[in-house]
DRENDO-1510 file (C-alpha; in Angstrom, 1 decimal, always signed):
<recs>
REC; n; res; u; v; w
REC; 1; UNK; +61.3; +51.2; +49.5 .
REC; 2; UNK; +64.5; +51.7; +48.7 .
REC; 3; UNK; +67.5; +50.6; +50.4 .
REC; 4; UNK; +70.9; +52.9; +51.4 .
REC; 5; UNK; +73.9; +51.4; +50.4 .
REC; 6; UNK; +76.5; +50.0; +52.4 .
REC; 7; UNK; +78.8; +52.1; +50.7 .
REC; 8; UNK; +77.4; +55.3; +51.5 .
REC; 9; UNK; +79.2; +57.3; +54.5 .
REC; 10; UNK; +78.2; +60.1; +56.2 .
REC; 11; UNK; +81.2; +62.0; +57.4 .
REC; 12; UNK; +80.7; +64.0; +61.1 .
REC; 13; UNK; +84.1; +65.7; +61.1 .
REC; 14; UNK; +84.5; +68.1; +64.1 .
REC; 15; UNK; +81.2; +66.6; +65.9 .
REC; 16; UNK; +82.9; +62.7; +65.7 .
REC; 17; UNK; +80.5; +61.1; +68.0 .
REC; 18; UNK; +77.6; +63.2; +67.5 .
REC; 19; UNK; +74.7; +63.3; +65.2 .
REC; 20; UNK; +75.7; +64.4; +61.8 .
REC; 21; UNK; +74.9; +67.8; +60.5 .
REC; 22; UNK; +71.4; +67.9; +57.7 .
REC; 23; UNK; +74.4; +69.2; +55.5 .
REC; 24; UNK; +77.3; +66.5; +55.7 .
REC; 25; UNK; +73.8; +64.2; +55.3 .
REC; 26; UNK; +73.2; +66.2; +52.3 .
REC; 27; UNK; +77.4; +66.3; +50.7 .
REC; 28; UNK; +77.1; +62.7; +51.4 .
REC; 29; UNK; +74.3; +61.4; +49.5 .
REC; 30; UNK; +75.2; +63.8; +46.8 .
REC; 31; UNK; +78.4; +61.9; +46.3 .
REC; 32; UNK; +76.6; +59.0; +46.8 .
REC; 33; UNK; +74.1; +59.7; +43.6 .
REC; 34; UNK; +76.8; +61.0; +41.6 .
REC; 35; UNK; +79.0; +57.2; +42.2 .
REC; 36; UNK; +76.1; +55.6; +41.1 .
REC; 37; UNK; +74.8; +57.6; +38.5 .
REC; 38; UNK; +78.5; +58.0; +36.8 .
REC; 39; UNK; +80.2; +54.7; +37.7 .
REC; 40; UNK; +82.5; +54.7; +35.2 .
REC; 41; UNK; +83.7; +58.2; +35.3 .
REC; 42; UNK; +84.3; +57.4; +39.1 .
REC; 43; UNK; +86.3; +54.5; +37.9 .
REC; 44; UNK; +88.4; +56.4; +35.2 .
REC; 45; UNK; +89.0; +59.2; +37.6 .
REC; 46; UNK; +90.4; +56.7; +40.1 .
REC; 47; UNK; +92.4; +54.8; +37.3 .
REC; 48; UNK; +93.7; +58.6; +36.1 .
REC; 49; UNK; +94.7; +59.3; +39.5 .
REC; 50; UNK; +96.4; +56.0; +40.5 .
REC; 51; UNK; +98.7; +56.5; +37.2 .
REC; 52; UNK; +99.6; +60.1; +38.1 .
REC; 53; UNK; +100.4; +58.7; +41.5 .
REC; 54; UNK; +102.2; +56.3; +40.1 .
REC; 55; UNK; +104.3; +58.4; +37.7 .
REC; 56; UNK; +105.1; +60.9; +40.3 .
REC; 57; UNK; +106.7; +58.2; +42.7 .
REC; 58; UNK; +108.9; +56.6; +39.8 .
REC; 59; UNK; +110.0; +60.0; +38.4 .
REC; 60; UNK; +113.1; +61.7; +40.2 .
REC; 61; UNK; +112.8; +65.5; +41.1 .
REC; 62; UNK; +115.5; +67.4; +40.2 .
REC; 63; UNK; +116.7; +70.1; +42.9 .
</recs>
């Protein structure tokens, strides 16, 4: 048997307090499978987006 992760959160939304709908169940353990089936694109994507972060806080807009 296989065990859920600690990780893995199911989002309620609206219905905070209330039994989770079959699809947030579903969105979450889709994004669950896909972390742990593509672990380092999750990382690079997080790494990509950090930079850009980054970069857009140190660089000055010009009105």
């Amino acid at each position: 048997m296989e065990r859920i992760q600690p990780d893995l959160i199911i989002p309620t939304g609206k219905r905070k307090g209330h039994s989770p709908s079959v699809a947030s169940i579903y969105r979450a353990l889709a994004g669950h499978e896909k972390a742990q089936v593509y672990p380092e694109a999750v990382e690079a994507a997080q790494a990509d987006a950090t930079a850009l972060r980054q970069r857009s806080a140190t660089t000055p807009t010009s009105a």
